[in-house]
C-alpha positions as CSV (number, residue, x, y, z in Angstrom):
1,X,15.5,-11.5,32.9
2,X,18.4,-12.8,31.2
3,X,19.7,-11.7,27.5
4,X,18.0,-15.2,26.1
5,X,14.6,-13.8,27.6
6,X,14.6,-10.2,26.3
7,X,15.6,-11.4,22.8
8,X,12.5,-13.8,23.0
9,X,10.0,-11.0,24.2
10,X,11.1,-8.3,21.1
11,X,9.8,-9.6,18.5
12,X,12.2,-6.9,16.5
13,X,14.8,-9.0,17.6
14,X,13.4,-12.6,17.9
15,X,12.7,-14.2,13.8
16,X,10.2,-16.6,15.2
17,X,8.1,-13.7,17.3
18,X,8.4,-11.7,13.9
19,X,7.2,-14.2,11.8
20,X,4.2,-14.6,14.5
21,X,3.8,-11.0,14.3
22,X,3.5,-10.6,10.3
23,X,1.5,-13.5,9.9
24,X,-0.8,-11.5,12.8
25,X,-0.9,-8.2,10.5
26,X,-1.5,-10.0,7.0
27,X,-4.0,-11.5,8.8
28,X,-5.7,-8.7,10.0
29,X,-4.9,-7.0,6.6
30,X,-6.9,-8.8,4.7
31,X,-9.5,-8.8,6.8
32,X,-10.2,-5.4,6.4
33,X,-9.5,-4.9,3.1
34,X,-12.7,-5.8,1.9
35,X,-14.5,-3.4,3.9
36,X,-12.0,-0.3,2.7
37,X,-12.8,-1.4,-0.8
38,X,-16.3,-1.3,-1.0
39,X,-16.3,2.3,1.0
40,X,-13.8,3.7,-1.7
41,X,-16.2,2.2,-4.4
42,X,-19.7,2.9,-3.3
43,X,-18.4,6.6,-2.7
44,X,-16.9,6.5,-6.4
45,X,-20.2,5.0,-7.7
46,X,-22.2,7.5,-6.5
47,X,-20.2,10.7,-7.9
48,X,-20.4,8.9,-11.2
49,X,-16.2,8.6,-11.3
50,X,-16.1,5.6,-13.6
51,X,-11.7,5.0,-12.7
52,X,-8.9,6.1,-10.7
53,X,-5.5,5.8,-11.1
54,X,-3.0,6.5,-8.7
55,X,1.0,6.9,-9.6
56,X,3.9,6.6,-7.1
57,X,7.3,6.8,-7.4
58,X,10.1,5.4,-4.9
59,X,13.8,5.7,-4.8
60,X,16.8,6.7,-2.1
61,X,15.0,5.1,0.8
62,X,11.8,7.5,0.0
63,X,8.8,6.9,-1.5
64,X,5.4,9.1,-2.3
65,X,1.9,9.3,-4.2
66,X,2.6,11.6,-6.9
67,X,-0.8,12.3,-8.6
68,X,-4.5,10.5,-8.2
69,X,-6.9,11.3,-10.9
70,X,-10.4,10.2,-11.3
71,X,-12.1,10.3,-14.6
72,X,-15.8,10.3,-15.5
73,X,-17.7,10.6,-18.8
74,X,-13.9,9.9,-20.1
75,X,-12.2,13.5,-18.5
76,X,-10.5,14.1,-15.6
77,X,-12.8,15.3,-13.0
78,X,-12.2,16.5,-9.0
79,X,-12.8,13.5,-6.3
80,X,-15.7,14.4,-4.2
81,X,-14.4,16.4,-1.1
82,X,-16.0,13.6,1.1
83,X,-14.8,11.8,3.9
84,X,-15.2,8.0,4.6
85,X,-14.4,5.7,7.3
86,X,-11.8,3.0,6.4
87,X,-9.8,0.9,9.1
88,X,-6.1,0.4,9.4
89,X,-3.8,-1.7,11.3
90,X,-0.7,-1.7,12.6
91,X,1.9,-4.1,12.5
92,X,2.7,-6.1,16.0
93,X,-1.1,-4.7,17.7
94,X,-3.9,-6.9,17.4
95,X,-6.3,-3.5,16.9
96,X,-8.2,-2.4,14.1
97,X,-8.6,1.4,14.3
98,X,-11.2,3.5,12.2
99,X,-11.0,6.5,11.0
100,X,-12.8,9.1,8.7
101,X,-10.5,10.5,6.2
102,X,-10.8,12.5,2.9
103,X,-11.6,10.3,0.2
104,X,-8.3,11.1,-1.6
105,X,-6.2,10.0,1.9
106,X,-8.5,7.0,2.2
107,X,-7.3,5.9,-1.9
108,X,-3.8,6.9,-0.9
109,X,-3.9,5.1,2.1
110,X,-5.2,1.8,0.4
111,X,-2.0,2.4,-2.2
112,X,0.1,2.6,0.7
113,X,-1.0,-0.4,2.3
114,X,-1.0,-2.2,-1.0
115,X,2.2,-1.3,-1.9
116,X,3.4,-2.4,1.5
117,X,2.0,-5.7,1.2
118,X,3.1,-6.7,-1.8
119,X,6.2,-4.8,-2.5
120,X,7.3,-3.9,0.8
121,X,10.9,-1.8,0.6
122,X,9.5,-0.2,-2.7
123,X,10.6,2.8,-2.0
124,X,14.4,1.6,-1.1
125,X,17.6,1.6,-2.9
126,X,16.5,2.5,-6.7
127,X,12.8,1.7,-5.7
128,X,10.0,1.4,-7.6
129,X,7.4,3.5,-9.5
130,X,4.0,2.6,-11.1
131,X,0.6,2.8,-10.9
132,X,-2.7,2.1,-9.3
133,X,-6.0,1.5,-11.4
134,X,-9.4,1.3,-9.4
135,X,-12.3,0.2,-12.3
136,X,-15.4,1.4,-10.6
137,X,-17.8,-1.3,-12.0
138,X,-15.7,-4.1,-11.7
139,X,-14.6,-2.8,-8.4
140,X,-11.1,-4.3,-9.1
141,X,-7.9,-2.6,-8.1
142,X,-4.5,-3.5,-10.6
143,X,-1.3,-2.5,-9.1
144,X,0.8,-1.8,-12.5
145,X,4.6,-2.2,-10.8
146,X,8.2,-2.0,-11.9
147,X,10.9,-2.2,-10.0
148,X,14.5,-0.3,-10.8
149,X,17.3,-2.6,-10.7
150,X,21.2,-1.4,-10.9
151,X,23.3,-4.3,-12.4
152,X,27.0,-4.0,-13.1
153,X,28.8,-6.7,-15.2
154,X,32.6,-7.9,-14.5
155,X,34.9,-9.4,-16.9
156,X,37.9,-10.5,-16.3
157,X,40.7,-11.0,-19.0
158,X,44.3,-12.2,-19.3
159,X,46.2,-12.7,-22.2
């Protein structure tokens, strides 16, 4: 195998293999997204949790949940300690894996993905911080996001 060949079969290394490849997981992304949405929303229905919302904050090449709070009958109230079964995929694998998780992972997780999706690199340089808002009887998530951006101005004079 010469150096031409190995660059062609990493698709870390080859653009038009990684193009292939993302195209593959958005693909596959939103393909299961509709089935993670309606598990996180029957499950919500059915405790009576009326919204969720979700804050994350990202900066320094690090980025985290920081709080998810359900309210019902307009106060906060405790997410059901249930656990659903949401899939996931994985970037360059053609899988879709399942898995039961806590209800509060399985939200987080959506985030995540989310985030990742739209924003990806939220989290890097001065990152990004926001929030998530799941309406239960719409069943309609709205990412709220704002991006941190350092500028620095140069001016120049002679006289």
């Amino acid at each position: 195998m010469t150096d031409h060949d190995a660059l062609k079969s990493d698709p870390f290394l080859d653009p038009s293999s990684w193009l292939a490849h993302d195209n593959a997981f958005e693909k596959l992304s939103e393909l299961i997204r509709p089935a993670n949405k309606t598990a996180v929303f029957d499950v919500l229905a059915q405790a009576g949790i009326s919204s969720v919302e979700v804050t994350f904050d990202g900066y320094g090449d690090s980025g985290q949940i920081e709080e998810v709070t359900a309210i019902a009958d307009d106060k906060e109230v405790e997410l059901p300690a249930v656990g659903i079964e949401i899939a996931r995929v994985q970037w360059c694998s053609s899988d879709i894996m399942q898995a039961t998780r806590p209800l509060t992972q399985a939200i987080e997780q959506i985030a995540y993905d989310f985030l990742s999706e739209s924003h990806g690199g939220w989290e890097n340089n001065e990152g990004a911080y926001g929030d998530f808002y799941f309406d239960v009887a719409q069943r309609m998530i709205t990412l709220n996001y704002n991006e941190r951006i350092e500028s620095s101005e140069y001016t120049k004079h002679v006289f």
